[in-house]
Each structure stands twice: as C-alpha cells, then as structure tokens.
Residue, then its C-alpha position, 0 to 999 in steps of 0.5 A: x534381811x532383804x525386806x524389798x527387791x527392786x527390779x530395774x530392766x536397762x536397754x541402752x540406758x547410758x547415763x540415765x542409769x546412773x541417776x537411777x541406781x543413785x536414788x535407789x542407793x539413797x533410799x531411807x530403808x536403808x540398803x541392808x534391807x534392799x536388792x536392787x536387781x538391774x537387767x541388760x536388756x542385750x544392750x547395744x551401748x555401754x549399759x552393761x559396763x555401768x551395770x558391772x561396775x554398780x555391782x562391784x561397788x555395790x556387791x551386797x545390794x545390787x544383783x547383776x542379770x546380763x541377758x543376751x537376748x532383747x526381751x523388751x522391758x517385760x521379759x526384763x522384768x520377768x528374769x529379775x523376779x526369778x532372782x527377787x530375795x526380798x518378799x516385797x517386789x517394786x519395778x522402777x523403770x532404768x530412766x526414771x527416779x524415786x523420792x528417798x522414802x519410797x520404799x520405807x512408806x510403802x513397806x510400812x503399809x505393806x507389813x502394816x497391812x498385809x498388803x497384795x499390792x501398795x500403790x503410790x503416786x508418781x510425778x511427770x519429769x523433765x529432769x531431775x528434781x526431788x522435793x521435801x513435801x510428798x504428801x498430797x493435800x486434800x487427799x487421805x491414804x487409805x486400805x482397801x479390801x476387795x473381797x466380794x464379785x461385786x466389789x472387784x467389779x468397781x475396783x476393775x472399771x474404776x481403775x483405781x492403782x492404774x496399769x503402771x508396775x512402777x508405782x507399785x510394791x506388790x508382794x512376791x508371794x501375790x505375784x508367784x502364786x497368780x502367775x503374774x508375768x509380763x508378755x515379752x518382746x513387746x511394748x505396752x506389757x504393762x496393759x496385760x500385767x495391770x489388769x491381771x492385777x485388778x483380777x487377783x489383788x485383795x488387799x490394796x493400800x492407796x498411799x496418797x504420796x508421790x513418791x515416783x518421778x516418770x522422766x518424759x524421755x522423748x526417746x522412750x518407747x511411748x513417746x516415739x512417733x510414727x514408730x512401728x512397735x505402737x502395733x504392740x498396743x493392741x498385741x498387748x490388748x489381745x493377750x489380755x483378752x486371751x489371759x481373761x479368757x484362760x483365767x475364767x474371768x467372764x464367767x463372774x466378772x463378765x460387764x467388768x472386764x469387757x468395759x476394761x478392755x474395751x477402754x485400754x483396747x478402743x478408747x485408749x487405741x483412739x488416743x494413741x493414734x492421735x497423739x503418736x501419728x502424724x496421719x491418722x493410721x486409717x487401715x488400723x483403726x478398721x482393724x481395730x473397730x473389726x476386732x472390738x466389736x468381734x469380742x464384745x458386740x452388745x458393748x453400748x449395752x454394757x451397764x458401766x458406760x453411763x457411770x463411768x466414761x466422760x461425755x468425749x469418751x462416750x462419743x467415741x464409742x458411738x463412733x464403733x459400730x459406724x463403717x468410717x470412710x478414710x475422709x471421714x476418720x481423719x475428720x475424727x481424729x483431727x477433732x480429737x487432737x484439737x480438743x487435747x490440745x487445749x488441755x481436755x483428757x480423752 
C-alpha cells in the first residue's frame, strides 16, 4: 500500500532530474509504500524522454503525467495531486534532493499524530551532498495543536513552517477538503498556497531535522535577474489577498492575516527589488506602496508590528505612507542592499 505521494513538477530539468528521482528511489520507507508523481511542465528539452524512461524502470513506483501546456510549477502540482494514491502528499522540487529518511521520519510523525501537515528542515546546496547527522543540536521537534482564534493568529504572524511546499508532508485529506490549490501560470505560487495553509492547518508536527536540499540553482526561477516573471510576486500576493477575502478570513483573523500580507506583500517585495534588479524598479515599487496601503491603511497600527518585525524591517514600513521621489527611493534601496550585503537579514 502507498503510504506517501511525491509529487515532482519538471520544466526542462535535464540531468538535474535524475539526481532527483534517485534520492527519492533511495529512500528508507521503502519504495512499496512511495508513488513518485513526476509532471512535464510542456518541457522544451529532453525531460520528458528521461521521465518515460524513469517510469519504465520504475512502472510500480513512478506515475508519469506529460502535460502539453506549461502551467508553471503550481499548475504542476495541482495535476500530480489529482493522480495522489497515497494519504500523505509531499512535493519536492525537479532540481533539488532529499536525505534517505525523509520520508520514514516524517510519516512516522505524521500517522504517529494524526498530523494535517508535518514540516521539516531544509539546507541550501550548491551541489550534491548528503550527510549522516540530520538532527539539529539544541533544537527539540515538537507537536502542535492549533485549535483556537487566538492560537491561529500567533501561528500566522509567527510564521513558523514557512511559505515552502517542499519541506513539507501534508495530509490529502487536509489539502482536498480546504481546496488547497496552487495558482497557475505564475512564479511565487507558493506565497498564495502557504498562507492558506496557516489559515486551516490544526495539527502541525515541527520535525526539527533537515532533511531537504534546496539546490541554489542560479538559472532557477527565483534567482534570475532583471527577469520579467519577478512581476508574478506580487500577482501572487494579490490572489492571496482576494483567496482571504473568499475564504472570510478578516472577519476572525483580521490583524493577523493583513500583518502577513503586509510582510510577503511590502517587506518581502522590498527584498526582492533589492536583490533581483539591477536598478531599483522605481515605477513598481509606487504601485506597489498604492496597492498596500489601498488594503490595509491603518497597518502601522496593526498590534503585531511591535512584537514581531525587526528593527530594518520596521524602517521599512515607515517608509509606506512616504511619496518617494525616483532619487530618493534608489537612495533607499542602495542602503538596504549594503546592509545584506554585510550579512543582515531584512
């Protein structure tokens, strides 16, 4: 019996694919209980080929899915779901790996506690490595149970399990019955679907082990430059806005959910513009202070600011209600990018 569907969107992948698929052949669950679900995203490359051939040498573990439009990684993955045998859904993405006990830990904790979601930790690579010690020093896993207002409150603005699918085991029947979809045709998918997430999710074990290698692919979406598709952050940040609106989550979670969108909307969008343009996109970052303030005007008022951002990041929201010449928002960014430079998180 399938006991975890791993669902893998693939675009143009080449031999990245293949390291893959390989760590999750090797892992310790044993392949009788995994389906690994690998989705061409309308590759242009030979992706496919190396799909099909996976499959056959694999028929009883890996579930081809050749789609013949390009849906971007979250339309990928919203096709390999609807194919998920298995109660428990992970997604990995095509170029990065995982440890050999990935899955056996986390589905341990996940039947162990009847988990919605179980969340581990990942590592940056530059390229392929594995090691013997997982566990975290100084750092105790633990359960968690999110079962009142004001407990999903602190669990929202204290982000806790991230925006990332991939670090993740959810259970199908969590993601089925809250209609957790990924937007398509867009980057920064994960945005939306992660903080829906924080909106459902009760039962939330913290695997303090990493287990997941994010490869820092410098031809991965995130990591272009000057690229049109960065435009999707904030498409991304819109629909979730419209999806807490649908969903009624202001009426009960009002401070929470706007302080979260205002941190992945503004001060996340501040990042970005720093670190993946060249020049500082003046014309958006207007729009973008236009829109913020359209949704949430009375944000410095919000009660989480004090407790909750860091002192640059707190600068940075002063900075929304200020009408910033061209001149004066470079000046901005040029001290934002000198001061990560030098190692500070924003």
């Amino acid at each position: 019996m399938k006991k975890v569907s791993v669902i893998v969107p693939c675009h143009n992948l080449g031999e990245d694919l293949n390291r893959c698929v390989k760590s999750l052949l090797n892992q310790t669950i044993g392949k009788e209980q995994l389906q690994i679900i690998l989705v061409d995203d309308a590759s242009t490359d030979d992706t496919p080929q190396r799909i099909q051939s996976w499959a056959k040498k694999e028929p009883e573990v890996i579930t081809p899915l050749l789609l013949t439009e390009n849906l971007r990684q979250g339309g990928a993955r919203n096709q390999g779901l609807s194919l998920a045998e298995a109660p428990y859904v992970g997604y990995v993405d095509g170029d990065d790996w995982v440890e050999p006990l990935m899955y056996e830990h986390m589905l341990e904790k996940a039947e162990s506690f009847h988990t919605d979601v179980v969340f581990c930790r990942h590592k940056q690579s530059l390229s392929y490595e594995l090691w013997e010690d997982v566990k975290l020093p100084d750092r105790e896993s633990r359960f968690l149970t999110v079962d009142t207002n004001e407990k999903r409150k602190e669990f929202i603005v204290g982000n806790l399990i991230g925006y990332g699918v991939w670090d993740k085991l959810f259970s199908k029947e969590f993601l089925v019955k809250n209609d957790l979809k990924f937007p398509e045709h867009i980057a920064y998918e994960d945005i939306t679907f992660g903080s829906l997430v924080y909106l459902y999710a009760s039962r939330i074990f913290i695997l303090e082990e990493t287990l997941y290698h994010y490869y820092m692919n410098p031809e991965s979406t995130v990591h272009k430059r000057n690229v049109e598709y960065h435009k999707d952050f904030f498409k991304a940040n819109e629909i979730k806005w419209q999806e807490y609106e649908k969903r009624g989550a202001f009426s009960k979670l009002k401070d929470a959910v706007e302080f979260d969108y205002m941190m992945t909307a503004y001060v996340a969008a501040m990042k970005l513009f720093v670190i993946r343009y060249d020049e500082f996109p003046y014309e958006a970052f207007c729009s973008l202070q236009q829109t913020v303030r359209q949704h949430i005007p009375n944000i410095m008022n919000n009660p989480y600011v004090a407790g909750y951002m860091r002192p640059m990041q707190k600068m940075v929201l002063e900075l929304l209600p200020t009408e910033l010449s061209r001149e004066e928002a470079t000046q901005v960014a040029a001290a934002l990018r000198q001061y990560m430079e030098a190692g500070q998180s924003l």
